[in-house]
C-alpha positions in Angstrom: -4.2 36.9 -28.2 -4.3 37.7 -24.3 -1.9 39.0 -22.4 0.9 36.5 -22.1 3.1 36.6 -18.8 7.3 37.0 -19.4 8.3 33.7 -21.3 12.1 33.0 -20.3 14.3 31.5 -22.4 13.8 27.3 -22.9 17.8 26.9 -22.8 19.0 24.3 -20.3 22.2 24.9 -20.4 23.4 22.5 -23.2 24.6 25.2 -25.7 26.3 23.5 -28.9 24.8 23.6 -32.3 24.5 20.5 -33.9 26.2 20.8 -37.5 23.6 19.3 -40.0 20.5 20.7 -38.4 22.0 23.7 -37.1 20.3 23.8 -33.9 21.3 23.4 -30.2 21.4 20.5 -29.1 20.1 21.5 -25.9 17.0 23.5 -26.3 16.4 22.9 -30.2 16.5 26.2 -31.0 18.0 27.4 -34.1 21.1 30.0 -34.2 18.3 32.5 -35.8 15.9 31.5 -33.0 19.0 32.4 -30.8 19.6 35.5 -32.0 15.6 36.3 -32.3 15.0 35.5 -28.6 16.6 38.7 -26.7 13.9 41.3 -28.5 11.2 39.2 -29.4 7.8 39.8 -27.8 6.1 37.5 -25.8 3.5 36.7 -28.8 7.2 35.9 -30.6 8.4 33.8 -28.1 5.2 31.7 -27.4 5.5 31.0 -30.7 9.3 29.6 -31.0 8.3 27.4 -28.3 5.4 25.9 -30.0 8.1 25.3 -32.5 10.1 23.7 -30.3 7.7 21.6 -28.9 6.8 19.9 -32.3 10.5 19.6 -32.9 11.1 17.9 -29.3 8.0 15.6 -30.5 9.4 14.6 -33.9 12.9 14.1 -31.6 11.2 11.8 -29.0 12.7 14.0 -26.5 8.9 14.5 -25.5 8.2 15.4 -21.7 4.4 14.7 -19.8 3.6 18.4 -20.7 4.4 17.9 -24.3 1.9 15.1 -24.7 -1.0 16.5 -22.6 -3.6 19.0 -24.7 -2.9 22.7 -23.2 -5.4 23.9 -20.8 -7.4 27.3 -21.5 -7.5 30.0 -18.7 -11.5 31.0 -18.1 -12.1 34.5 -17.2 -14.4 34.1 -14.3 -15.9 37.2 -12.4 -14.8 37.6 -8.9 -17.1 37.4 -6.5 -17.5 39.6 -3.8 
């Protein structure tokens, strides 16, 4: 995978964990996600929030970004 720039955290602020599905009821994450977060890379990370995204999806607590298909960086040479 390429490079991935510093991922901060997705919480908004909304910290309670919801006691059947055990996840926050603000950012979705799970307590062990929680936990995880602090040390994991950036490889890590990007993958809780694809996580998340399917769980904000399944939800309906979708947002424009969720729904549009991701766009891929090209490596063009610089000209000069």
């Amino acid at each position: 995978m390429a490079q991935l720039p510093n991922i901060p955290s997705p919480c908004v602020g909304i910290c309670r964990l919801d006691g059947p599905s055990n996840e926050c009821t603000g950012c979705l994450r799970t307590i062990a996600e929680i936990r995880e977060w602090g040390g994991a890379t950036n490889e890590r990370r990007f993958e809780i929030l694809q996580v998340l995204k399917q769980r904000r999806i399944a939800a309906g607590r979708v947002s424009d970004s969720d729904l549009r298909p991701r766009r891929r960086r090209q490596n063009r040479p610089v000209s000069g």
